[in-house]
C-alpha positions, 0 to 999 in steps of 0.5 A: 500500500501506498504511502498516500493510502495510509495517510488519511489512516493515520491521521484519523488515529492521531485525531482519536487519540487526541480527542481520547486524551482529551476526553479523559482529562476532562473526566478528571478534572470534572470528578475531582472538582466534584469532589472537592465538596466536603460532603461528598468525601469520607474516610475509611479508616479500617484498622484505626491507626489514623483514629485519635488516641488519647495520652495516658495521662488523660486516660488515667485522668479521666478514669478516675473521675468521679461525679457528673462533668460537663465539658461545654465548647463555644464555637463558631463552627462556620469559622473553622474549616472541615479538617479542623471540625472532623479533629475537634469530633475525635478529640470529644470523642475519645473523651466521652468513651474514656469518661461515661460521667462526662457531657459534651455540649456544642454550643454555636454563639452565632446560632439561634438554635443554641440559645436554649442550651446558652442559658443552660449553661448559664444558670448551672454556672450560677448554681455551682457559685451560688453560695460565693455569688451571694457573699459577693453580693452581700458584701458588693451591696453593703460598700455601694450603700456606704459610699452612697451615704459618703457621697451625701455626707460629702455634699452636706459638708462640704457647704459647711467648709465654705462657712468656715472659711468665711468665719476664719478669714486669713486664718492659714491653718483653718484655710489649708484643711478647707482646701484639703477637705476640697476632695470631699466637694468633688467627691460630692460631684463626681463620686456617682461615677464610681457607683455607676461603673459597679452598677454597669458591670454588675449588671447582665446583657448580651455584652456581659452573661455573668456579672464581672464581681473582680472588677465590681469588687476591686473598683469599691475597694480601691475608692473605700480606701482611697477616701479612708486615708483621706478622712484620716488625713483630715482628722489629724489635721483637724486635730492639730488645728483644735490645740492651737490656743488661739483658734476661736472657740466656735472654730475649734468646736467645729474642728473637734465635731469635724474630727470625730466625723473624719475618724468614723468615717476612716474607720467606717470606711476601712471595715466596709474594705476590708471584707471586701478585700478578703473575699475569696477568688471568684472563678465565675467572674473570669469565666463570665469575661471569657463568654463575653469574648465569644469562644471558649470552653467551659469545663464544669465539675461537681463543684467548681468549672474553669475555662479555657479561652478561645485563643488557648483551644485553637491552634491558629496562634501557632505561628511559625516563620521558616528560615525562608520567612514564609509564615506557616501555622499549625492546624491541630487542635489542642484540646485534649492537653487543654481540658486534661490541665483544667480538669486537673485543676479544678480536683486540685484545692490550691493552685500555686502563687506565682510573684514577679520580683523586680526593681523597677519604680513603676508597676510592670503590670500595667501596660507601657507605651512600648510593651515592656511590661508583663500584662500579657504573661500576668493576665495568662497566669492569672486566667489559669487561676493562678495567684499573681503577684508584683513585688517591687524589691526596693519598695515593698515587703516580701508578699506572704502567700497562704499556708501551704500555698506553692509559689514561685519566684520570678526574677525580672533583670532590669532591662536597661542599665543606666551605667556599668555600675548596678543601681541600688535597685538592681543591687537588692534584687540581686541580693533577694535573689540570692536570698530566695535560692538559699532558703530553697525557694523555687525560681525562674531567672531571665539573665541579659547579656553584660557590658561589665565583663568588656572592662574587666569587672565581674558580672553579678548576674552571671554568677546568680545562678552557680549554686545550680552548677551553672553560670551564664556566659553574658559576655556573648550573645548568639549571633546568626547570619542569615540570607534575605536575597541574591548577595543579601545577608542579615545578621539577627541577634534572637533565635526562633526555636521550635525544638526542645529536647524532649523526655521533660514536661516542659519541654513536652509542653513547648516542643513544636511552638515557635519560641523566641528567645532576644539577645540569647546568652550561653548557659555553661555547666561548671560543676557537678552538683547534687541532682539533675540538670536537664538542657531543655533548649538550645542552639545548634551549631552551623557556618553561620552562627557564632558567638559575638562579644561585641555584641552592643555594636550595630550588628549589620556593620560587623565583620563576617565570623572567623572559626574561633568565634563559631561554636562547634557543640550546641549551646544551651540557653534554657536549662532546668535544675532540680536538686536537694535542699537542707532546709526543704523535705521537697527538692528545689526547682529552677528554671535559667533562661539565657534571655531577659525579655523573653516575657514582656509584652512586646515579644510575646504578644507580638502578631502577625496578620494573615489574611485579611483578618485573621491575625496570629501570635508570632511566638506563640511558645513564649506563653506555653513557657512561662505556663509550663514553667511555672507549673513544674517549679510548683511541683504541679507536673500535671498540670502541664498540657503536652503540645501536639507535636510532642506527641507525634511519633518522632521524625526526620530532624536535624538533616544536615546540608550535605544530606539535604542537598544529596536527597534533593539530587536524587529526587529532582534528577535520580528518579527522572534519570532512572526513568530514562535508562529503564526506557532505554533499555526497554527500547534497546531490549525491543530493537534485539 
């Protein structure tokens, strides 16, 4: 047959064939858009090694329970996708076929449906603190009714001072307590205002399902007392006036008839706080806050609840930033750690105290304009139940806790030194610190690098910590450099770990999260001690990193490392101590930490946002290490909630470069190049 005869053949067979391909690409992409709707997928899982198992600490946990257990989630389900809905069933799941007693309930704040099972909720939240709420109640009305009298009382005398002082005429002394007693005119006038914010908050709308008693409470309290020392000031100054002989008679009548009114209500004043003051810990009104934010899950006991806040139970914060800086998140949800932590704490009957010592002037619980303060780490302890505390070494006597009571030391190094001389402030610090680790107390200690060592003068805070064995090298600080571009480097003076050496509850707790550490300094093991010592981070060796001493200068101008700087072993920066003490029959704990700021707000609130609103905390590790930290030194080890990723099964880490670039070859060129010669030799196999 002629080549023209089996043209049109050909042609024909190249059109099917193509028109074939054709067909089955578009069958493929027809089926899987079809089945990108969630609906239609499901998963066979018919040996359960993919099903959801619970640690055997929760296990233990809930089969010990005892009582009827509510574990209500609020959740907004339209908000998470199905990935994260389908981990949230399996989690609540296991839970219930571990513990029968225990109920779960969904509720969806956005869902009319739920408003039923809201208010439910509600009053068995009011029931179980019925007998607290009353108290508060009592207490709340008795305050507001006294105030209430002052304010009258207020306006009433004060016209009585303006006649005194038209009686007394150029009289200084009479004409200084008239300005003093001033306070009381503007107590008069504005003191309703004080009574209105304790009505707002105590009242109950959508904005607030439980009255906010804390704040109702700490509000009166605050105005009972300031106006106690006032009334008190005023009495001794009356008192004083009173004696001078020559004070006319009708002004030293009203002096002593003034006094005897200044000091009843001094004292009225400071009984009506003092109960006020004394009153126990409402947990109802820091879940009621938690509700009033939207998410949250409330765990509820036979006696008391707790709850877990929303930015807590769901893993959106755990941000991570890779070395390429793209920002990655985890997606798996936390629950099971979290309402093992909380049940936990509610059967236990007192939770640890937990006191930042400082020595600062100003209050580091209250927020600064650049966030270098401890709100954030106060305000997540606090929400926990723990007892949070501030002492300011160099001002206030050293806080006392309740008998039998755990605390925990936190030693806050001042940030920012003036000179290379210590302050007085930071010299009493020094010696409460060294105080507390003599007496057997457990700490944690944050240590910053020192300018002291450059000229020759011995750094105090280096030293702190050598009874555990361990001295900081503050010195140097790990510096690494890092490509941004082409020609582009960028030298960082903070390291971004998610990897802590596992085998410890804390480093089981913080393993996986993004944890930032600023200005890291070497931690040194110097001698052995009695007990333990366990490296619970550190930095791995590489080219590219290395340790500077020149470390205050700007580090963008500072010449590439030479080998003698570069560290060949990996350098510890957080390390836990456990050792036996002569004056405790329990063993003392501590925690060094290679970093200072680590803590403030302006690290470990620092976010970043994805998307268009969803907005992330960029080391999320930050807060899972203080929790965590601060419940192993209470001695509390169960409290501490395991992240996920400590509980996977162990993986491929710490590849090195040579190793990563041989498995890249082999995929990227290995596999096609095989593929090659094996069709190469089918086809020389057919030519034979």
């Amino acid at each position: 047959m002629s080549k023209t005869a089996r043209q049109p053949g050909r042609i024909n067979t190249a059109t099917k064939l193509l028109l074939s391909l054709l067909s089955v690409a578009i069958i493929l992409i027809s089926v899987n858009v079809f089945f990108q709707r969630g609906e239609l997928r499901s998963r066979i899982d018919a040996t359960q090694t993919r099903a959801y198992s619970l640690s055997e600490q929760t296990r233990q946990i809930l089969n010990d329970l005892e009582g009827d257990w509510t574990i209500a989630l609020l959740v907004i389900e339209e908000d998470k996708d199905a990935s994260l809905r389908r981990q949230i069933d399996e989690v609540l799941d296991r839970i219930t076929r571990a513990a029968p007693n225990i109920r779960i309930e969904r509720i969806d704040p956005t869902d009319p449906a739920s408003v039923v099972a809201y208010e439910s909720l509600l009053s068995r939240l009011r029931s179980a603190y019925a007998d607290l709420v009353a108290m508060y109640d009592e207490e709340l009305d008795r305050g507001r009714a006294l105030f209430e009298d002052l304010l009258l009382y207020a306006q009433q005398h004060s016209g009585q001072l303006e006649e005194l002082a038209q009686m007394a005429g150029r009289d200084d002394g009479v004409n200084e307590i008239v300005q003093r007693a001033q306070v009381l005119a503007l107590l008069g006038e504005e003191g309703h205002q004080v009574l209105d914010e304790v009505d707002q908050v105590r009242a109950v709308g959508e904005q607030r399902p439980i009255p906010d008693y804390d704040f109702a409470r700490s509000t009166l309290v605050q105005a009972l007392t300031v106006y106690a020392n006032e009334m008190d000031e005023l009495a001794e100054q009356a008192r004083l006036l009173a004696r001078n002989p020559g004070m006319p008679p009708e002004i030293r009548s009203f002096l002593n008839q003034s006094r005897r009114e200044y000091d009843d209500w001094a004292q009225r004043l400071m009984r009506t706080a003092d109960p006020l003051r004394q009153l126990p810990e409402l947990e109802l009104a820091t879940i009621g806050r938690q509700l009033a934010e939207g998410e949250a899950a409330v765990v509820l006991g036979p006696e008391r609840a707790a709850v877990i806040p929303g930015r807590q139970l769901f893993p959106p914060e755990n941000v991570r930033q890779l070395e390429t800086g793209q920002l990655t998140y985890d997606q798996r949800f936390r629950g099971e750690q979290l309402f093992a932590s909380a049940i936990r704490a509610l059967l236990t009957d007192t939770l640890p105290r937990v006191v930042f010592a400082h020595g600062e002037d100003r209050s580091l619980f209250r927020p600064d304009d650049r966030s270098v303060d401890l709100v954030g780490v106060a305000t997540l302890l606090h929400s926990a139940r723990y007892d949070v505390e501030e002492w300011r070494v160099h001002r206030d006597d050293r806080p006392t806790g309740q008998d039998g009571q755990p605390t925990v030391w936190v030693i806050i190094a001042p940030p920012q030194r003036t000179g290379l001389e210590p302050s007085d402030s930071e010299v009493e610090l020094l010696r409460t610190a060294r105080d507390l680790i003599a007496d057997g107390e457990s700490v944690l200690v944050s240590i910053y690098p020192s300018m002291l060592p450059r000229y020759g003068q011995p750094d105090p805070w280096a030293k702190l910590t050598r009874p555990f064995g361990v001295t900081a090298e503050t010195s140097s600080v790990i510096y690494e450099s890092i490509r941004t571009g082409a020609d582009r480097r960028e030298v960082l003076r903070h390291q971004h770990l998610q990897r802590f050496e596992r085998g410890h509850p804390i480093s089981g707790a913080v393993h996986g999260l993004q944890t930032y550490f600023g200005v890291p300094v070497p931690l040194r093991f110097v001698e052995e001690i009695e007990g333990t010592r366990t490296v619970l981070a550190q930095v791995e060796p590489g080219r590219n990193r290395w340790l500077e001493s020149d470390w205050s200068a700007d580090p963008q101008s500072q010449s590439p490392p030479d080998d003698e700087r570069r560290f060949t072993e990996a350098v510890p920066i957080v390390v836990s101590v456990e050792r036996p003490h002569a004056l405790r029959d329990e063993p003392q704990r501590a925690i060094l930490i290679g970093s200072g700021g680590w803590m403030l707000s302006f690290v470990a609130d620092a976010a970043e946002q994805i998307g268009a609103t969803r907005t992330v905390l960029r080391s999320p590790g930050n807060y899972e290490l203080m929790q965590a930290s601060v419940a192993w030194l209470a001695g509390h080890d169960d409290l501490i909630a395991p992240s996920p990723a400590s509980q996977e099964v162990a993986r491929l880490e710490e590849i090195s470069d040579g190793a990563h670039r041989a498995w890249m070859l082999g995929l990227v060129i290995g596999m096609p190049l095989t593929c090659l010669l094996l069709a190469m030799g089918v086809w020389a196999w057919r030519r034979v």
